[in-house]
C-alpha positions in Angstrom: -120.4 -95.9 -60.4 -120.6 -96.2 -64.2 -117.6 -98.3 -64.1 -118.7 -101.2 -61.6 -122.5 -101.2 -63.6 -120.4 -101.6 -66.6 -117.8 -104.6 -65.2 -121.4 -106.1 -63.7 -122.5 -106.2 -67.1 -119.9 -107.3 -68.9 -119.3 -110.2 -66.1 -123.2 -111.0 -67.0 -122.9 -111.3 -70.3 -119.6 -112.5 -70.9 -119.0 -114.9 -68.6 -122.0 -117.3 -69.7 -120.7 -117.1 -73.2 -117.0 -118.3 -71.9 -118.8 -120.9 -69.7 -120.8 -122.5 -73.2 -117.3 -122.0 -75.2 -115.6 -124.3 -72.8 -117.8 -126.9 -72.6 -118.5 -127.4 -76.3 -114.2 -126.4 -77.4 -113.7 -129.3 -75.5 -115.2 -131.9 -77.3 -113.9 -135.3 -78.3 -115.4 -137.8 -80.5 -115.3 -140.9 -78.4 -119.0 -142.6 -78.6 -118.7 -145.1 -75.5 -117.5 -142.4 -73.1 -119.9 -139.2 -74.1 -121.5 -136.5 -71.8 -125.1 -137.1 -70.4 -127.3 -135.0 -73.3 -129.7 -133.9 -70.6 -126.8 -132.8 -68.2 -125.2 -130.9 -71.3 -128.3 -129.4 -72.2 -128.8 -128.2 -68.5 -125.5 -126.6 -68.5 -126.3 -125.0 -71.6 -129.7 -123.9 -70.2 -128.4 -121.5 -67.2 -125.4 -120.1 -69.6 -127.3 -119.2 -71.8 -130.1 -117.7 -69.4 -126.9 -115.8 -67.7 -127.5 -117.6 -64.6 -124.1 -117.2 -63.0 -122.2 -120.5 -61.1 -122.0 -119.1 -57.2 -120.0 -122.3 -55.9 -119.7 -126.0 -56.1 -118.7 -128.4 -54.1 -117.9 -132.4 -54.1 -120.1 -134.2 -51.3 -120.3 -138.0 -51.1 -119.1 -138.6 -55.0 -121.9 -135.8 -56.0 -120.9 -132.6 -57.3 -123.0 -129.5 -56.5 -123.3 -126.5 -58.7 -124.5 -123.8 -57.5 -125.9 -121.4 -59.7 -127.8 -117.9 -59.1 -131.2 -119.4 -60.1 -131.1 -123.3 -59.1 -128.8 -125.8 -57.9 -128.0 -129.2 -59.5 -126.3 -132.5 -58.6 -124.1 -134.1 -60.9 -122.3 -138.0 -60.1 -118.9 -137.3 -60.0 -118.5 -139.8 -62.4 -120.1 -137.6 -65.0 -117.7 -134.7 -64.6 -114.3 -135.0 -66.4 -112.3 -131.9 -65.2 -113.4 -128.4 -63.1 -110.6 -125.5 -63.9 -111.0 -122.3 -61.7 -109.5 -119.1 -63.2 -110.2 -116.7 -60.6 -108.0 -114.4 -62.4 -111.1 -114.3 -65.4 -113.9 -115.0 -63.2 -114.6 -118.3 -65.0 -114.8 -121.8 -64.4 -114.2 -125.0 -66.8 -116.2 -127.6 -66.0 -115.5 -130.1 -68.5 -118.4 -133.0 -68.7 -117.1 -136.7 -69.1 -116.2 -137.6 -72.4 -114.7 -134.1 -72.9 -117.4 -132.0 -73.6 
């Protein structure tokens, strides 16, 4: 029982630390193709609040995220590259612009 409280934990606190690592370690400097601010802010927001991703999906050109405590639609357009690592209970989303 102490074991799964302890992964549970972990998961909680590690994973939204991965999840803000990713998006900002992939960062380029290219000024005509960045990341919304107020999309990468929101992102930010529910790491850093721990609020886990659940699923996502791709309907009609919109992605949809989600999370434990909210859900949010992003243009496809905005979204350069989504890596699932089951394996380390993550997922990359990298924002357009690679950040």
């Amino acid at each position: 029982m102490k074991v799964n409280n302890l992964m549970h934990g972990l998961s909680r606190t590690i994973l939204p630390i991965l999840f803000i690592a990713s998006l900002l370690s992939c960062r380029k400097d290219r000024d005509n193709d960045k990341a919304d601010p107020a999309l990468l802010k929101t992102f930010e927001r529910l790491a850093d609040n721990g609020s886990l991703l659940n699923s996502y999906s791709l309907v009609n050109g919109v992605y949809i995220f989600k999370f434990e405590t909210e859900e949010i639609r992003v243009p496809a357009e905005e979204i350069g590259q989504i890596q699932d690592q089951a394996d380390k209970w993550k997922t990359l989303v990298t924002l357009r612009g690679g950040r």
